[in-house]
C-alpha positions in Angstrom: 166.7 51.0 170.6 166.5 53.5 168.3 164.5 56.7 169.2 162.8 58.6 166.6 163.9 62.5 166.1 160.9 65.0 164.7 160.9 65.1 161.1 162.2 69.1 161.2 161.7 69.3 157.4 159.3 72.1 155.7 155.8 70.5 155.2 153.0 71.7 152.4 150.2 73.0 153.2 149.1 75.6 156.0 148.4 74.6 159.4 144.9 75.0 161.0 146.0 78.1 162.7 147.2 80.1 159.8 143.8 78.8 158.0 141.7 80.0 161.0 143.7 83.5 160.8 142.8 83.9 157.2 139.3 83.3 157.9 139.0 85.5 160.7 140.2 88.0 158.4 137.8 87.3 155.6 134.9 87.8 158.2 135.9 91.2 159.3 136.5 92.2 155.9 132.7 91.4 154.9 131.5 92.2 158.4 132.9 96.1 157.4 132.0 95.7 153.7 128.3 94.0 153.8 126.0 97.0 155.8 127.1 99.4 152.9 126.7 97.3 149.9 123.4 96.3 151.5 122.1 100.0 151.9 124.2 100.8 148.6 121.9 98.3 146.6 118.4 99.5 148.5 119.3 102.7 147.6 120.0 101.5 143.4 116.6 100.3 143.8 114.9 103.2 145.0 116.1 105.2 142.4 115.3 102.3 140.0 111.8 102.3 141.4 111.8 106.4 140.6 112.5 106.3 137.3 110.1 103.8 136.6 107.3 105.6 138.1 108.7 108.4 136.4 108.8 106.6 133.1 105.1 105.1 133.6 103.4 108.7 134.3 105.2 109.8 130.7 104.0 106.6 129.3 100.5 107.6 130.3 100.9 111.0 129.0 101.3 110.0 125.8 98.4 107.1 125.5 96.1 110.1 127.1 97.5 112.0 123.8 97.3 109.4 121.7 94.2 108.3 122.6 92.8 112.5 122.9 91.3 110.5 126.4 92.0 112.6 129.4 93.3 110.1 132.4 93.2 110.5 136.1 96.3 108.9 138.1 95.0 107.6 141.2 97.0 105.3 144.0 94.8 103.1 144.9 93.9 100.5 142.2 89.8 100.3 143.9 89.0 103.9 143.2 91.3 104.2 140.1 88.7 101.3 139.1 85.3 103.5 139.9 86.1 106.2 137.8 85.9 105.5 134.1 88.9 107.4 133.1 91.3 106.0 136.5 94.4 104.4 136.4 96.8 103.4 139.0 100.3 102.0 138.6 101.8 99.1 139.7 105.1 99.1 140.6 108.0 96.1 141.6 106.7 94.0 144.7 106.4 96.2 148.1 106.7 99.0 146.6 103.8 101.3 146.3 103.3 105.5 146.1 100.9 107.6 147.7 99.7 110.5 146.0 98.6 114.0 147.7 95.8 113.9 145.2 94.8 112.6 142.0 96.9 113.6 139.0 95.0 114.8 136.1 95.9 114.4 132.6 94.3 116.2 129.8 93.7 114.7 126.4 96.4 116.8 125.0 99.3 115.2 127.7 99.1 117.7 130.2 98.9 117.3 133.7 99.4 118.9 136.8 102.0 117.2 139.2 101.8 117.2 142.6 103.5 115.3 145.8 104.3 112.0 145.5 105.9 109.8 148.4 107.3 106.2 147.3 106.9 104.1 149.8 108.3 100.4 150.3 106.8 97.9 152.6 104.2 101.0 153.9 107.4 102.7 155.4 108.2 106.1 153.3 111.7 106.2 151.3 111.5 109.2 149.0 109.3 112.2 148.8 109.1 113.4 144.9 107.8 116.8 143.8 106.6 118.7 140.3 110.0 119.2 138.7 110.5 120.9 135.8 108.2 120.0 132.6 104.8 118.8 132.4 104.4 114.9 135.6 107.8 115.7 135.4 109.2 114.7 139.2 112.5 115.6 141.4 113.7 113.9 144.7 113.1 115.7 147.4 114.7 113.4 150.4 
């Protein structure tokens, strides 16, 4: 009888050991990577969110000069609905701003800024303040 020797050639492929290895690396890798892109894309979308509310203040600037109809900027959609010349804003889903008072806009464009906080799902992320230039806003935190 004949006994079989072990086949001692080189085989392709990878074993299960070296494939578990390379896994095991892959998931530290994203367990180190994923927290910062996370906060690095909340933190894209506050500033997106920003500039919007930025952009939508200017936009009602101009109808309130196009129009020669002064506007009051309220944040809270009920009592911007009570007064005749209310408006409130709506911005991308959870997101909402709350407004030390109301922001007046004359028929001519101008208005007089004051503290804004943007807050997302009720819990505050930024705190905006008059910048330079008529509703003109800068980050604050």
């Amino acid at each position: 009888m004949c006994s079989r020797l072990p086949d001692l050639r080189p085989r392709a492929g990878y074993s299960v050991l070296e494939m578990l290895v390379v896994l095991a690396i892959m998931a530290l890798a994203a367990a180190l990577v994923m927290p910062r892109a996370t906060l690095m894309i909340d933190r894209m979308t506050a500033h997106a969110v920003f500039f919007d509310f930025q952009r939508r203040v200017l936009d009602l600037r101009r109808q309130a000069y196009a129009e020669q109809t002064p506007m009051v900027l309220y944040d809270d959609a009920a009592a911007a609905g009570r007064d005749p010349l209310g408006r409130a804003l709506a911005l991308r889903a959870q997101w909402t701003y709350r407004l030390r008072r109301p922001v007046r806009i004359s028929d001519g464009g101008a208005c007089q800024a004051d503290e804004v906080e943007i807050l997302k799902a009720g819990r505050r992320v930024m705190r905006l303040a008059p910048g330079e230039g008529p509703c003109r806003f800068i980050r604050l935190d």
